[in-house]
N, C-alpha and C positions, 0 to 999 in steps of 0.2 A: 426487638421486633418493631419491625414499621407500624404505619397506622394500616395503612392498605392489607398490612399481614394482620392486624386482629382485627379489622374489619373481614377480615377473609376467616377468621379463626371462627369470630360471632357465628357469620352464617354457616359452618362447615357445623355447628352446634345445635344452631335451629333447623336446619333443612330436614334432618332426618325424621321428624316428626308427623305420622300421620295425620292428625288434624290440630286446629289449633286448639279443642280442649288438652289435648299433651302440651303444648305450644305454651300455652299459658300456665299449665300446670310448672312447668318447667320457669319460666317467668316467675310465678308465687314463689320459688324455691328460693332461686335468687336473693330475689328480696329480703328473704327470711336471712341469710346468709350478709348481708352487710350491712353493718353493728348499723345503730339508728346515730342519727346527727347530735351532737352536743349539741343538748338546751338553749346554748347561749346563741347557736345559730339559727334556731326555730324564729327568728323573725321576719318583719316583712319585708327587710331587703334584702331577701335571700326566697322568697315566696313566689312561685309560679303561677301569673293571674291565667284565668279563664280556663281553671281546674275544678271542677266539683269537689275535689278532695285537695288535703290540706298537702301540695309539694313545694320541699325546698330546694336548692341547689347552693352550694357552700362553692366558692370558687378559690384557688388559691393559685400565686403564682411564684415558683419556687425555681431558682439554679433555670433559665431560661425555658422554662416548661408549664403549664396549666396544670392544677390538676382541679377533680370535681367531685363531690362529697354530696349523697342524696338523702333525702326522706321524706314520707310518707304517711298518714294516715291510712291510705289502702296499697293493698298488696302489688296489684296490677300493678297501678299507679309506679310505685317505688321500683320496681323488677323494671318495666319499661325507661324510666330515667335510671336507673342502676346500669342499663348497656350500653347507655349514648354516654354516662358519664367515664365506663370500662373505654369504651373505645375513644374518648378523648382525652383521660388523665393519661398526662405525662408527657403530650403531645405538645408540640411547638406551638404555638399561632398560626402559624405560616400554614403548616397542616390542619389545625382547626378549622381556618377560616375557608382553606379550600373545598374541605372533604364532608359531602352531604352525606346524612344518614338514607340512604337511599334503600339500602341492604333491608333496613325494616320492611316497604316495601315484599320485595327481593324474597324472604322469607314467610311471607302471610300474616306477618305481627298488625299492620299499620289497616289493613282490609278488614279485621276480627275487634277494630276499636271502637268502643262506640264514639257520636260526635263530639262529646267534650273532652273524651281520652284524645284525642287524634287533636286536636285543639290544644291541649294541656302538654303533649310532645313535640308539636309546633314550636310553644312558645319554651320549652326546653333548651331545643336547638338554637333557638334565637337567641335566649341567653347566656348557654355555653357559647355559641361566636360572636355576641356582643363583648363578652369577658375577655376572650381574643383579641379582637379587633384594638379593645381598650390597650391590653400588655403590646399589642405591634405599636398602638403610638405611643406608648410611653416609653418604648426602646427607639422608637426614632427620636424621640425629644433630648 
């Protein structure tokens, strides 16, 4: 599956949702659903600043592809970085570094966040395609 295909799959998941108390309900779910992060990764170069709550991202780069590993002290928190990390594991750089999470948007997730959530998936993004950006130059080097 392309990226564009499970960016297409996400929202075909979220849209049918009446309001975003389902929305998020369904988000908590998620979360609940992807084992929590090895201990050893809980630290702070792995730590998502300007989050109320405690998020990591675990980056790895495996056979020409990223993948991204999340956790969370809260639910939201972890379900929202759990989709950007769904929709970018496994994915080239090439594609990382192209393809904006836009679709949150798109779906009513990113509108129902409060400021520091929306802040805290900012800087998500920024460091799932900083992790990219780093594996494209280290394949050009």
């Amino acid at each position: 599956m392309t990226i564009l295909e499970k960016r297409d799959q996400l929202v075909e998941e979220l849209m049918p949702f009446e309001d975003h108390f389902e929305r998020f309900a369904y988000i908590i779910d998620l979360s609940k659903s992807h084992p929590p992060l090895d201990e050893k990764y809980r630290i702070d170069a792995f730590l998502i600043e300007g989050c109320l709550s405690r998020l990591w991202i675990f980056p790895e780069f495996r056979d020409g592809r990223c993948y991204y590993t999340t956790d969370s002290d809260a639910a939201i928190t972890k379900g929202t970085a759990a989709l950007l990390c769904e929709l970018y594991s496994g994915e080239t750089p090439e594609d990382i570094v192209s393809l904006e999470p836009d679709f949150l948007a798109e779906v009513g997730i990113t509108q129902h966040l409060s400021p520091n959530r929306r802040n805290g998936l900012t800087n998500v993004r920024k460091k799932i395609k900083a992790y990219a950006e780093l594996c494209l130059k280290n394949m050009e080097a």
